[in-house]
C-alpha positions in Angstrom: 4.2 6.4 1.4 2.3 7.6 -1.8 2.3 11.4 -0.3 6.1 11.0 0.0 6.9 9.4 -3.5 5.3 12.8 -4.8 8.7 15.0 -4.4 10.9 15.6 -7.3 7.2 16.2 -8.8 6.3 12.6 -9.6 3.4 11.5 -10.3 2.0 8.8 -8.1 -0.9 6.8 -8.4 -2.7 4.9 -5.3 -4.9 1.7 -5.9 -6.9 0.6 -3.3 -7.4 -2.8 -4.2 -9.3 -4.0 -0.9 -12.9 -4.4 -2.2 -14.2 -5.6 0.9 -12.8 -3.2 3.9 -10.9 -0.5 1.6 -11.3 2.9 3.1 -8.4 5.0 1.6 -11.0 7.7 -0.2 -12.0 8.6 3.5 -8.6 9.8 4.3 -8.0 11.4 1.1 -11.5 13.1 1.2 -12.5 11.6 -2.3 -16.0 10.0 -3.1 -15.7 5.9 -2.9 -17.9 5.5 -6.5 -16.4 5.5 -9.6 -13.9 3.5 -8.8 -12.0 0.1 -9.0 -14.9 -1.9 -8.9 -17.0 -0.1 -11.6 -14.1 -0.8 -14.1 -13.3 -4.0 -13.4 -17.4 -5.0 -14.2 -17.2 -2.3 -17.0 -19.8 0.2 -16.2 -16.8 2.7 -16.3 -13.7 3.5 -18.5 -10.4 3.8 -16.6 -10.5 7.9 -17.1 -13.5 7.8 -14.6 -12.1 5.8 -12.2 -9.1 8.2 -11.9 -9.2 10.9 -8.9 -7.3 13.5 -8.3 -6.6 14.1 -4.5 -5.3 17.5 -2.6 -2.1 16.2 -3.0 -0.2 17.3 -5.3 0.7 15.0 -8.0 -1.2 12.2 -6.0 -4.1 10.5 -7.6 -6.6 7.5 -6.2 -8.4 5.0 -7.6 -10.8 4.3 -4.9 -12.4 1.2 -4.2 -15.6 1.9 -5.8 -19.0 0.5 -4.8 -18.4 -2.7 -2.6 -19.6 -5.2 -4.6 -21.6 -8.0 -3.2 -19.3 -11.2 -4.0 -15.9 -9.7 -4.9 -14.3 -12.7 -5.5 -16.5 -13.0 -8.7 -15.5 -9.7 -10.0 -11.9 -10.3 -9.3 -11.9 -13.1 -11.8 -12.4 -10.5 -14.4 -9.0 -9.8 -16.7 -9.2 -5.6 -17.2 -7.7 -4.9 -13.5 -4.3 -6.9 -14.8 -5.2 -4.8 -18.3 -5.5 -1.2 -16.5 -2.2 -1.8 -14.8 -0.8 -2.2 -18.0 -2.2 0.7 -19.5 -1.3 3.0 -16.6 2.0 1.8 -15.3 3.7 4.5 -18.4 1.4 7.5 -17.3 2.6 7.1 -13.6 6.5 7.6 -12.1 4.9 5.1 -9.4 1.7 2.7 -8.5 1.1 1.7 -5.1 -1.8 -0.8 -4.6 -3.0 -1.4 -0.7 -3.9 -5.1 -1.5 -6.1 -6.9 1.3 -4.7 -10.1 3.2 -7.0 -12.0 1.2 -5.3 -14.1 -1.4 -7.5 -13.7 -4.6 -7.1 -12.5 -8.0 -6.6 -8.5 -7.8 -3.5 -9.4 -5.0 -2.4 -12.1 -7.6 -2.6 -9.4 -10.6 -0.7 -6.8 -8.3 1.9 -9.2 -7.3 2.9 -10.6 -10.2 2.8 -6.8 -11.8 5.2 -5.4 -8.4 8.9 -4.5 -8.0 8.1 -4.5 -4.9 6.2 -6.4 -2.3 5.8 -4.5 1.2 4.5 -7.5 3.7 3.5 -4.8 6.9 3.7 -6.6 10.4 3.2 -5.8 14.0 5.7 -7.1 16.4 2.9 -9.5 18.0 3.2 -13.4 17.8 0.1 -14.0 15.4 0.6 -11.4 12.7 4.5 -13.1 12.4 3.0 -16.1 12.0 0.5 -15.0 9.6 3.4 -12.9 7.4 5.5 -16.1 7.8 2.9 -18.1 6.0 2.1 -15.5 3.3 5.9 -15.7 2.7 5.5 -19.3 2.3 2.5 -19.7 0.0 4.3 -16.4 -2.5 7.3 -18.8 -2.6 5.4 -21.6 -3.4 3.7 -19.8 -6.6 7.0 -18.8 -7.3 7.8 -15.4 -5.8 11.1 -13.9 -5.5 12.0 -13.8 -1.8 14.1 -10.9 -3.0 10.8 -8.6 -4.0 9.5 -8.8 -0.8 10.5 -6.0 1.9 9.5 -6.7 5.9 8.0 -3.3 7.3 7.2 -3.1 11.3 4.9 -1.2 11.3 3.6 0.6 15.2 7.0 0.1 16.5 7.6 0.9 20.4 10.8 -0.5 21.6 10.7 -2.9 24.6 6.9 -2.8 24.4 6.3 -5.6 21.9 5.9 -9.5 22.4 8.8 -10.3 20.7 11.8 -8.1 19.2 12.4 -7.0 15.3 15.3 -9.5 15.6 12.8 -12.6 16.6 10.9 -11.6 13.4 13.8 -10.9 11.1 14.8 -14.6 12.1 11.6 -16.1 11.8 10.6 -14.4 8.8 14.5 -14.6 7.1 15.0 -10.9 6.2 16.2 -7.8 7.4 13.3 -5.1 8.2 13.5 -2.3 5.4 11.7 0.0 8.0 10.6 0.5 11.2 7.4 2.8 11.8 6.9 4.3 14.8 4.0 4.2 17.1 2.6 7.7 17.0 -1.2 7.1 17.1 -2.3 10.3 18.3 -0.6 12.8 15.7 -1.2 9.9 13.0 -5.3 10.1 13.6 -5.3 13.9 14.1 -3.5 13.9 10.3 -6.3 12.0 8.6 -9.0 13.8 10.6 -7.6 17.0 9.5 -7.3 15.7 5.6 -3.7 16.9 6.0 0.0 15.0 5.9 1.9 14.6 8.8 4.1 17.2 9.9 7.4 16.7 8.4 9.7 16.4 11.8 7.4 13.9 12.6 8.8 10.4 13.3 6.2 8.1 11.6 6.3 10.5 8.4 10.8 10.3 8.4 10.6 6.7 8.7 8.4 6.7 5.5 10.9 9.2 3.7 13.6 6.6 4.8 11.5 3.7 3.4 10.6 5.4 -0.1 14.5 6.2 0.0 15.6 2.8 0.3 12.9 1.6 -2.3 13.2 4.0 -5.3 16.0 6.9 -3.8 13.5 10.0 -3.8 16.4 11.9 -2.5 15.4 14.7 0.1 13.5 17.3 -1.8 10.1 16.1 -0.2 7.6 19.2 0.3 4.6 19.4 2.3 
């Protein structure tokens, strides 16, 4: 999605606020130091943390070092401070929060147009999205900000349908991505995007569409 929010030559930038299991510098080929976590506890100023990936026009802030109790470091105030300093230098920030609530998802939340919840079509990750939609309302979180995306779709092969989970879950999917496990691996082993008549990377085009109209001058 951040590869695909480049066209029209934006410039997109790509937290990865996971600081327990993040792993988005492996498929961007970046180093994981100098990174989220090194600001947040200061050792780094922002300009450090910054990345520039093969992407044109894409730039990551990886993880950084994995710090050993992350929920103490999270309690610091500069990651709510850097979004506020960066959100004017960038057309768009995406930040891959994990399914941990703590305070760099509550930071990002509060800070999103947009909320992505990402489900498979299998009984316990609806229930788990079902409750997350639940506790976000409770701290008082626009149901309208948050967008369903099925993510692995197969038709006919899942547990229950996208219309179980639309029902369940009391929206309409924004996006349906495609199964393709094979050419989806062989991309990020490759350090390359997917090819652009691929399914997986149109359904993503159709998603950034829907979420901030890139129009259709993607490029590879």
């Amino acid at each position: 999605l951040a590869a695909v929010l480049t066209s029209n030559e934006n410039k997109v930038l790509l937290i990865d606020g996971d600081l327990r299991r993040g792993h988005l510098h492996e498929y961007l080929g970046i180093p994981r130091d100098n990174g989220l976590s090194e600001f947040i506890s200061g050792k780094i100023p922002i300009g450090e943390a910054l990345h520039q990936t093969a992407v044109p026009g894409l730039t990551l802030i990886p993880t950084g070092a994995i710090p050993p109790n992350p929920a103490e470091l999270l309690l610091h105030t500069r990651f709510n401070n850097c979004l506020s300093v960066l959100t004017p230098r960038f057309d768009h920030i995406i930040i891959d929060l994990p399914r941990k609530l703590d305070e760099i998802t509550g930071a990002g939340i509060e800070q999103a147009d947009h909320l992505l919840l990402v489900v498979q079509l299998t009984v316990p990750a609806v229930d788990n999205a079902s409750r997350l939609i639940e506790i976000l309302a409770a701290e008082g979180i626009d149901k309208s900000r948050i967008e369903l995306v099925v993510n692995r779709y197969r038709k006919n092969m899942q547990t229950c349908t996208v219309e179980m989970v639309e029902e369940q879950l009391g929206r309409k999917a924004a996006a349906l991505i495609p199964s393709d496990y094979s050419s989806v691996h062989k991309a990020i082993d490759a350090g390359v995007l997917l090819n652009r008549k691929n399914v997986v990377r149109a359904a993503i085009h159709d998603l950034a569409e829907k979420l901030v109209g890139v129009g259709h001058a993607e490029t590879d």
